[in-house]
C-alpha positions as CSV (number, residue, x, y, z in Angstrom):
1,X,-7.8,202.0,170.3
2,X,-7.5,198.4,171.5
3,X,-8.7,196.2,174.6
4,X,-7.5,194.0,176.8
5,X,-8.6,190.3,178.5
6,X,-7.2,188.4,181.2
7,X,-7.8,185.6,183.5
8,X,-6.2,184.0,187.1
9,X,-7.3,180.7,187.2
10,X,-6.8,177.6,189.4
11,X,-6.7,175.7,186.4
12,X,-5.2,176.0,182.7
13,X,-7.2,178.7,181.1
14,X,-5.0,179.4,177.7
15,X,-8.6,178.3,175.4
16,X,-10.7,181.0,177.4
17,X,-8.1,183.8,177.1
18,X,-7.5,183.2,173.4
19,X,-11.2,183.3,172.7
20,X,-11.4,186.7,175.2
21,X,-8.9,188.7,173.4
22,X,-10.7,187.5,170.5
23,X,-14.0,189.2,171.3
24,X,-12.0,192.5,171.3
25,X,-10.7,192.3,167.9
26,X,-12.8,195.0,167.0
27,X,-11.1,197.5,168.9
28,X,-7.6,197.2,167.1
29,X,-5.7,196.3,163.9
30,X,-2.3,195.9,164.2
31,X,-1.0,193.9,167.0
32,X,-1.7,191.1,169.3
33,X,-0.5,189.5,172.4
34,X,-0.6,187.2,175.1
35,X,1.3,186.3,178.1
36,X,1.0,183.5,180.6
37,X,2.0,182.5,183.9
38,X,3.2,178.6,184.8
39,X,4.0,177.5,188.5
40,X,6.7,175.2,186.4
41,X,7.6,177.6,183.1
42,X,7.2,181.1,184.5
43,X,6.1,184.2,182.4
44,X,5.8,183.1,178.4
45,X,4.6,186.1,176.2
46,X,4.0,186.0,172.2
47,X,3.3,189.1,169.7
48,X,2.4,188.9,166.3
49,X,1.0,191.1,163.7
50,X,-2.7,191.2,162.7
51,X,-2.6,193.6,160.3
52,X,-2.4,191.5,157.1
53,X,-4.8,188.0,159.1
54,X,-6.9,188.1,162.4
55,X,-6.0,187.2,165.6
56,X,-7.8,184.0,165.4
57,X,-5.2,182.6,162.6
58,X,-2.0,184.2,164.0
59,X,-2.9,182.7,167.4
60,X,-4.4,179.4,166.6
61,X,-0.8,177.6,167.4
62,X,-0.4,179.5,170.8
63,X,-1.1,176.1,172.6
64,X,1.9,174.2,171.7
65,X,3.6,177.4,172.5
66,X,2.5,178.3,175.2
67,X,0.8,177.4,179.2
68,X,-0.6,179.0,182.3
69,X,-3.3,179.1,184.7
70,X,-2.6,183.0,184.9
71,X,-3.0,184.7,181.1
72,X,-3.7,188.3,179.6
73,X,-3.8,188.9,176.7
74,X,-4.4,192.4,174.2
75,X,-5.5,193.3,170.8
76,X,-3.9,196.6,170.0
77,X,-4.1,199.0,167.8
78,X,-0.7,200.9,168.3
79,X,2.6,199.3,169.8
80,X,3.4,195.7,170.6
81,X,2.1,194.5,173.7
82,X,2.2,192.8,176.2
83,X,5.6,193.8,177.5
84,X,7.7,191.9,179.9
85,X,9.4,193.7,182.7
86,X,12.0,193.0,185.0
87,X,12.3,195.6,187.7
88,X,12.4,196.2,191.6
89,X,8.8,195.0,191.6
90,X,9.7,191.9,190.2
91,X,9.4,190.1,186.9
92,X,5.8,191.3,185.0
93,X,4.0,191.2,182.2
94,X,2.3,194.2,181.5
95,X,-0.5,195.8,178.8
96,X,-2.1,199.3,178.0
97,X,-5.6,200.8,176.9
98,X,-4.8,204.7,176.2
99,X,-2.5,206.9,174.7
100,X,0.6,209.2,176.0
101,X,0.4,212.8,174.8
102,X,3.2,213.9,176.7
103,X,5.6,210.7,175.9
104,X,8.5,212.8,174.8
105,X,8.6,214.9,178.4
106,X,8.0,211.5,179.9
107,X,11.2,210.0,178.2
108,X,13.3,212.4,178.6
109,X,12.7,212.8,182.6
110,X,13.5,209.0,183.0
111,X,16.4,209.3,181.5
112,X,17.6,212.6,183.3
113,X,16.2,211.0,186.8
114,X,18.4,207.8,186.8
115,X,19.8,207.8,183.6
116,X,18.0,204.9,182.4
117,X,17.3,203.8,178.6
118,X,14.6,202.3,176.2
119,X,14.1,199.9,173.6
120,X,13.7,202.3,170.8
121,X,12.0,201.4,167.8
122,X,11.6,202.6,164.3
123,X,12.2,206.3,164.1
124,X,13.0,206.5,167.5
125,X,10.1,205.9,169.0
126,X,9.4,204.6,172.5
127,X,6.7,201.6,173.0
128,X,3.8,203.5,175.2
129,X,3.7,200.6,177.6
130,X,7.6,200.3,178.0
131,X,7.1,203.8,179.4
132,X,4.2,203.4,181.5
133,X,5.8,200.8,183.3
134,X,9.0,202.4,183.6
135,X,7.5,205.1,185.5
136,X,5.5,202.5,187.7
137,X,8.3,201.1,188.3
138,X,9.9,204.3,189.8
139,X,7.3,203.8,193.2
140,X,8.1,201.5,195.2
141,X,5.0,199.4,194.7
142,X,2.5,198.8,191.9
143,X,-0.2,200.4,193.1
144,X,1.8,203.7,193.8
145,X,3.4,203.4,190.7
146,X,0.5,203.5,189.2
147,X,-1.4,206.1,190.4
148,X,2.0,207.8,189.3
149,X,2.0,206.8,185.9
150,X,-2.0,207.7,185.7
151,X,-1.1,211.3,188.3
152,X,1.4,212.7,185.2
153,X,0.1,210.7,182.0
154,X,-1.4,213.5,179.6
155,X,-4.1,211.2,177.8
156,X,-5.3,208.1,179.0
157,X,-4.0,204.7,180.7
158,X,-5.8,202.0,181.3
159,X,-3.5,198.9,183.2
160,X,-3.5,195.2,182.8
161,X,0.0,193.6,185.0
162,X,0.2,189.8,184.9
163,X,2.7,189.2,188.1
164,X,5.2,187.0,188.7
165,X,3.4,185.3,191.7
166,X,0.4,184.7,189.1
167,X,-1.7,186.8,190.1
168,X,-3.8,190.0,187.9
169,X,-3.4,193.7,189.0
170,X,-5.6,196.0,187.3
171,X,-6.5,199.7,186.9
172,X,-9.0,201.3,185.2
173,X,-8.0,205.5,183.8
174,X,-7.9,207.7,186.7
175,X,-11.2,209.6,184.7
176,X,-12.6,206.5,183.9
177,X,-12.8,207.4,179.8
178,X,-12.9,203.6,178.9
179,X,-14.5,200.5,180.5
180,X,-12.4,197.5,183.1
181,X,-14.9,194.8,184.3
182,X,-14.5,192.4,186.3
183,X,-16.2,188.6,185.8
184,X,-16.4,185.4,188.6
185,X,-16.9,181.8,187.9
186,X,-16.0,178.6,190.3
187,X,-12.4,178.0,188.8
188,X,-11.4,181.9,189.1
189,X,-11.5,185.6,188.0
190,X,-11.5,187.4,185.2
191,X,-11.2,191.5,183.3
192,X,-12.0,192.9,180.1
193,X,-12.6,195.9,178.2
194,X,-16.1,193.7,177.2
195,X,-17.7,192.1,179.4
196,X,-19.6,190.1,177.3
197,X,-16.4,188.5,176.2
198,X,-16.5,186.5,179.4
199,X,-20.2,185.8,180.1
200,X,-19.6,183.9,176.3
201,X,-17.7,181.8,178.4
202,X,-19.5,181.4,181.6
203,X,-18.3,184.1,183.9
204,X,-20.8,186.4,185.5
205,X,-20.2,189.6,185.8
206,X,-18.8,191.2,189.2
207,X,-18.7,194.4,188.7
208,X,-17.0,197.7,186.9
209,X,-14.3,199.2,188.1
210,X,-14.6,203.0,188.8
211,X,-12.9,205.6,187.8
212,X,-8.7,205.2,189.2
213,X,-9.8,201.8,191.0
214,X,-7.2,198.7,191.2
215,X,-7.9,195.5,191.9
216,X,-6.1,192.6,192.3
217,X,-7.5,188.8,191.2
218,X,-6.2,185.3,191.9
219,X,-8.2,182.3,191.3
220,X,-9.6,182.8,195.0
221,X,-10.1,186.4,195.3
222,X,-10.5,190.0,194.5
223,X,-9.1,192.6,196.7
224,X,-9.3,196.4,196.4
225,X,-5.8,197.9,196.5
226,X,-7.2,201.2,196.2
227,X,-11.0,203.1,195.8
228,X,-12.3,204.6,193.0
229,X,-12.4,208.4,192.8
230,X,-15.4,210.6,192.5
231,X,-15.3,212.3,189.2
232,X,-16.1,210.1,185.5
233,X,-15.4,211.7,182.4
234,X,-16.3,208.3,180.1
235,X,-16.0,208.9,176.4
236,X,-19.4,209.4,174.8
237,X,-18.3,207.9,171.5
238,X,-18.1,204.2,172.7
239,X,-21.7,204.0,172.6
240,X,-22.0,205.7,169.2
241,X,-19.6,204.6,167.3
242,X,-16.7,201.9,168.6
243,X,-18.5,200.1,171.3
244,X,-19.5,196.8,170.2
245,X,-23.5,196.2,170.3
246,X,-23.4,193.4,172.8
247,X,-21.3,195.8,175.2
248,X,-22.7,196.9,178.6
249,X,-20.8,199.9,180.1
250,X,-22.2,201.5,183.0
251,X,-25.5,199.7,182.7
252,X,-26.2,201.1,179.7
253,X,-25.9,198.7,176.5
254,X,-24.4,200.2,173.2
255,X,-26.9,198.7,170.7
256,X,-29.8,200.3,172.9
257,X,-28.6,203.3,172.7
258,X,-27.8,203.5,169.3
259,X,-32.2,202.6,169.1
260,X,-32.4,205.5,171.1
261,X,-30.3,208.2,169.5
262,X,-31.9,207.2,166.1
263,X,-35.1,207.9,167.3
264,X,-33.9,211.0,168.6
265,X,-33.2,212.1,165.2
266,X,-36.3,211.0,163.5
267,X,-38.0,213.3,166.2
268,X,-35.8,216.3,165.4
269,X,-36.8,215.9,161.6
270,X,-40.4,215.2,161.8
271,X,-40.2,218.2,164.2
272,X,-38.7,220.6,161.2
273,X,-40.6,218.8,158.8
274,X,-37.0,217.5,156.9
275,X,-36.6,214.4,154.8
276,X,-40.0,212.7,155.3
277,X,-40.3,211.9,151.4
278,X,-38.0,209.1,151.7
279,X,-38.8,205.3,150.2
280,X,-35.9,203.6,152.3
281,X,-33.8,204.6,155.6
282,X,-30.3,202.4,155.7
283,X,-27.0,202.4,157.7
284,X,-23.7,202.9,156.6
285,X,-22.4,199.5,157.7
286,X,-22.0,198.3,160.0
287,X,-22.7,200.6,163.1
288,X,-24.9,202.9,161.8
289,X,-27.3,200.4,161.2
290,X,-28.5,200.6,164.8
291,X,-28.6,204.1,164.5
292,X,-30.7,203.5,161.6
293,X,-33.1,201.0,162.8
294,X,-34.2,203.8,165.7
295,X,-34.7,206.3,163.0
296,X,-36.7,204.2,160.6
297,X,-38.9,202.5,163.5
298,X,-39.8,206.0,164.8
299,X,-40.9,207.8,161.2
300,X,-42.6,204.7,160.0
301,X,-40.4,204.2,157.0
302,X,-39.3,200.8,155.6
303,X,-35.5,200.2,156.9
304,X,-33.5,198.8,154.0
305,X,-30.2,197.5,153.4
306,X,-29.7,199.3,150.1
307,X,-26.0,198.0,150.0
308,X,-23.7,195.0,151.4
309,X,-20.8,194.9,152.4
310,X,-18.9,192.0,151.1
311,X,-16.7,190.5,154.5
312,X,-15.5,186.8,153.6
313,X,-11.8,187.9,151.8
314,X,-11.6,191.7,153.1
315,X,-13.1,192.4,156.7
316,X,-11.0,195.3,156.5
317,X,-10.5,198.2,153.8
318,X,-7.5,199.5,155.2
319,X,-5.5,196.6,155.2
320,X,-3.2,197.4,152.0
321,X,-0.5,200.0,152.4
322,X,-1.0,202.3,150.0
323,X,-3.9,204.7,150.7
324,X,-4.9,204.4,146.7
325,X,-5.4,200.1,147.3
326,X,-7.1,200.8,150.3
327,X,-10.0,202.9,148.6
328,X,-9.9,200.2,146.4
329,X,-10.6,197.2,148.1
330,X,-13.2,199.6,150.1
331,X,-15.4,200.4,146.7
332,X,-14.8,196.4,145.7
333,X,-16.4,195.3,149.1
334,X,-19.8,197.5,148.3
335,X,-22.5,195.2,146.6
336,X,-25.9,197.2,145.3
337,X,-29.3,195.7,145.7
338,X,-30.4,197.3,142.4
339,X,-34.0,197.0,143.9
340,X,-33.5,199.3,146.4
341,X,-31.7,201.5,145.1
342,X,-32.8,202.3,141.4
343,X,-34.9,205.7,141.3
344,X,-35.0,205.8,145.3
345,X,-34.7,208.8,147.3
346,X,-32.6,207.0,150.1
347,X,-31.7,208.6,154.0
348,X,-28.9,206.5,155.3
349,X,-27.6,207.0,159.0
350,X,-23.6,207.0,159.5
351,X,-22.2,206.4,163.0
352,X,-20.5,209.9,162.6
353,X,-18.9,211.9,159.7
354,X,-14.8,212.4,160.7
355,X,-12.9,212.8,157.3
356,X,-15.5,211.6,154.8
357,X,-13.3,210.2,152.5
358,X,-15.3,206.8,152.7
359,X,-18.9,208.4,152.8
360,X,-18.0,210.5,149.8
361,X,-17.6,207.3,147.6
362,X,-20.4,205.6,149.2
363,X,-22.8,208.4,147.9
364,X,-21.3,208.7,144.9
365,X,-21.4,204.6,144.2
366,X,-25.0,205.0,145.3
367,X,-26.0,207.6,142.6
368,X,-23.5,205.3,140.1
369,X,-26.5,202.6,140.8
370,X,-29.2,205.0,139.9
371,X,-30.5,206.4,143.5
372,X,-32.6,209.1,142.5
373,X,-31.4,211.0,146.2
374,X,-29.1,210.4,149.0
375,X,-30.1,211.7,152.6
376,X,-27.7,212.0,155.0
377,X,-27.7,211.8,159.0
378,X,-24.9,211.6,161.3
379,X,-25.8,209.7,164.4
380,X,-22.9,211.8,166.6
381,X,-23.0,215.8,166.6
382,X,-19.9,217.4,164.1
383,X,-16.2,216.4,165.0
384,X,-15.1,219.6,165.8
385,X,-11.9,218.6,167.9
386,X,-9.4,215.9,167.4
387,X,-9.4,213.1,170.1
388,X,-6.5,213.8,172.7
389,X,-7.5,210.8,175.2
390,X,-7.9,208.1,173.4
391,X,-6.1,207.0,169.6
392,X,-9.0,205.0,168.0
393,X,-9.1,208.0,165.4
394,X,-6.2,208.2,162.6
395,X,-6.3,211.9,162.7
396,X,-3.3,213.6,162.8
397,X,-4.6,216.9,162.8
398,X,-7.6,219.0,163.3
399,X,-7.6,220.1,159.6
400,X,-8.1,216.5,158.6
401,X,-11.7,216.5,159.9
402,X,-14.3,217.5,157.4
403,X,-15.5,220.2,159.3
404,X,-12.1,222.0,160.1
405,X,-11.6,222.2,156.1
406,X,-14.8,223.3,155.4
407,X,-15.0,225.9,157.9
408,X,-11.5,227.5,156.6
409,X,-13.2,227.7,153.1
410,X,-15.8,229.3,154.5
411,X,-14.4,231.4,157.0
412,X,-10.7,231.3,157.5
413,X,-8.6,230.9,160.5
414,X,-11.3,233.4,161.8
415,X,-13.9,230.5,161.4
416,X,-12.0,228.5,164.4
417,X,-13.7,231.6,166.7
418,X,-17.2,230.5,166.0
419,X,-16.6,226.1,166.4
420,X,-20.1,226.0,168.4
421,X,-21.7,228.0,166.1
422,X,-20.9,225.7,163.3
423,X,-21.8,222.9,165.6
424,X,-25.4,224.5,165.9
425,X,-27.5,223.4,162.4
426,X,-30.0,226.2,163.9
427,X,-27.4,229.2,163.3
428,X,-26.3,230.9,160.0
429,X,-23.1,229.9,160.5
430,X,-23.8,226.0,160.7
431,X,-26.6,225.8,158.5
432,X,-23.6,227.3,155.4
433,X,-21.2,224.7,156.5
434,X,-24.4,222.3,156.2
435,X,-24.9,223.3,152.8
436,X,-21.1,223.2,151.9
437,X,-21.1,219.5,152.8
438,X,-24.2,218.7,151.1
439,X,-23.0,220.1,148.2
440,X,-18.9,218.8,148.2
441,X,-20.7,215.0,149.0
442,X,-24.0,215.8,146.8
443,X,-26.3,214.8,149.7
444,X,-30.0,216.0,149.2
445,X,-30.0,216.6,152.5
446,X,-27.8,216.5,155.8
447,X,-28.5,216.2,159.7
448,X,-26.3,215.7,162.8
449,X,-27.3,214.4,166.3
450,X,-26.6,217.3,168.5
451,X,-24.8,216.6,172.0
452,X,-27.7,216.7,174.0
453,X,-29.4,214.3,171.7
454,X,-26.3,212.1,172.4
455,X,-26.8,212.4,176.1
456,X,-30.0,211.6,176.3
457,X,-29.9,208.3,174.7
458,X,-27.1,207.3,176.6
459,X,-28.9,208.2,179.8
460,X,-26.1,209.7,181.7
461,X,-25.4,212.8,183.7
462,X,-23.5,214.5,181.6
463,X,-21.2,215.5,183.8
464,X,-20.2,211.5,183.4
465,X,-19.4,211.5,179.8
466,X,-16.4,213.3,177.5
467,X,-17.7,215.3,174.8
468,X,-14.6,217.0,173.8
469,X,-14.5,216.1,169.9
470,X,-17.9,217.9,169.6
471,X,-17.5,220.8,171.9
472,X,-13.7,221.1,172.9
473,X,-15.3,221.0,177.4
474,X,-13.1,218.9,179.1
């Protein structure tokens, strides 16, 4: 994934934007960057690697390096960003939210058009935001180039362009799958992925940009360079799963929801009468824990946090290389409150279930410390599809989701016929791949939100929201 935050001020605003990008560092792991804009110095841009220490340490030299009363800045969770352009349209600095599908067409019809070349890096591989600014920069104009980029991008592309002249030119994906907002206070303006990385800082919030919308910002002003179109398709996993709980998208706040959708679940149980005798309901942390809290507050049962997770030394368990060190360091970070777990039959809420890998050890380190059962609910309906529009998920493949392998054991190829059926815990068909998980994972029981249930707690039309990992509709 990743996110980006930027600022054009009438004064130096370097602190605010290094605290901004900051407040996204939970959409990426692997790169960061900032760029800034001097009346005196010009562009300045600096990447470094997060992977291994957060941006906070890797950045907390930027200002002896560094000056501007323009700045953007990106975590990211893919290439290095931001990437400095000189071009027709002047010199830029520019950053991406998305991802390319159709990157190798892309390159190759550059290259055959004028006969242009790319930075290539390891393996061959082109930088996703080299590219999208090389085909903006075939228009004669920012704003038609891109609407180009956007018109022929197969995936999603969300633009952050720090110019020359100082000022910010953003777009926001021509379906509108992920969030641009605007903020406003007396010394300038301000975008973001999350807003509430600027109202931290005393910025109120102007407005969200619709779906294809640019806009450009100086300290002064924020003009329209072209209207939003009609039709939304905004991903309906940012509120379940990688949204962060202070985060407001469309007027709708993430942790809310996530109240919501777990009391949608407790309903659907209670309903069929499924996993009432329970002593604790817990979260896998950290965001099902919302999730959670909505299911325990509507069944009446005690919420409980059965586990910690240990964060000082190792916020992150895939740190390490080596896939082996990174299931390590994940088991190390679990502590057990013996109390709450000894002899307890336990229901604990996961944002969603994608590989399982994780949950599968989580379980089993639960029954290790003596849980007499383990519950499972999965606050998003089954992953049925790989995400094509947006790269927050490591999957590589269909067959990496749980559900993909289970159904060929099941079923074979054949299986792949009958994806909503599987998806529906009602049919014969889903209720055996149910029972298959339950019993690979040795849950006493297992439940997933359904996609209306995901809907409703979000509180949009769902002709709005993408759906397409749980039921392939575009």
């Amino acid at each position: 994934m990743g996110g980006f935050f930027g600022i054009a001020s009438k004064c130096d605003c370097m602190m605010d934007v290094f605290f901004g990008v900051d407040y996204h560092s939970h959409l990426g792991t692997r790169r960061g960057g900032m760029a800034a804009w001097d009346a005196e110095i010009g562009l300045q841009r600096k990447i470094h690697s997060i992977e291994n220490a957060p941006f906070r340490t890797k950045f907390e030299h930027i200002f002896d390096e560094m000056q501007g009363t323009s700045v953007i800045g990106c975590i990211s969770d893919s290439d290095p960003q931001p990437m400095l352009i000189r071009s027709h349209l002047g010199t830029y600095a520019i950053t991406t939210v998305g991802v390319v599908n159709n990157a190798d067409a892309l390159i190759q019809q550059v290259m055959a058009d004028n006969g242009g070349y790319f930075d290539a890096m390891t393996g061959g591989k082109v930088n996703s935001t080299e590219l999208v600014a090389a085909l903006i920069n075939r228009k004669k104009d920012f704003v038609e180039g891109i609407q180009y980029a956007q018109s022929i991008v197969e995936g999603t592309v969300n633009v952050l362009i720090l110019t020359d002249r100082g000022t910010l030119i953003t777009a926001r994906d021509k379906l509108g799958r992920i969030p641009v907002q605007i903020g406003k206070s007396e010394d300038g303006y301000c975008v973001a992925f999350e807003s509430f990385s600027y109202t931290k800082m005393g910025y109120e919030k102007v407005c969200e940009l619709g779906p294809g919308e640019i806009v450009e910002l100086s300290p002064d002003s924020m003009t329209q360079l072209a209207k939003p179109g009609d039709k939304m398709k905004m991903c309906a996993f940012l509120w379940s799963y990688y949204g962060y709980p202070t985060s407001t998208y469309e007027g709708i706040n993430v942790e809310a929801m996530r109240y919501r959708n777990g009391a949608t679940m407790a309903e659907r149980d209670m309903e069929q009468g499924r996993s009432m005798d329970i002593d604790y309901v817990g979260g896998v942390p950290d965001s099902g824990t919302p999730h959670a809290i909505g299911y325990a507050n509507r069944t009446g049962k005690s919420f409980a946090r059965a586990f910690i997770k240990y964060t000082p030394t190792w916020s992150r368990s895939f740190t390490p290389a080596r896939q082996s060190d990174r299931k390590k360091v994940a088991k190390m970070k679990q502590i057990p409150v013996h109390d709450l777990i000894k002899d307890k039959n336990l229901l604990f809420v996961d944002d969603s279930i994608v590989r399982g890998t994780q949950l599968q050890e989580t379980v089993e380190f639960l029954y290790e410390n003596g849980a007499a059962s383990v519950h499972m609910r999965s606050a998003c309906p089954p992953i049925m599809y790989g995400c094509k529009y947006l790269n927050f998920s490591r999957s590589t493949s269909d067959m990496d989701l749980i559900t993909r392998r289970v159904i060929m054991e099941l079923e074979g190829e054949e299986g792949f016929k009958h994806l909503e059926e599987y998806a529906d815990g009602n049919t014969e068909r889903g209720k055996a791949m149910r029972k298959n998980i339950c019993e690979k994972f040795k849950f006493a029981s297992l439940g997933f939100q359904t996609v209306d249930g995901v809907i409703k707690a979000i509180g949009l039309d769902s002709c709005k929201l993408c759906t397409y990992c749980w039921n392939g509709k575009e």
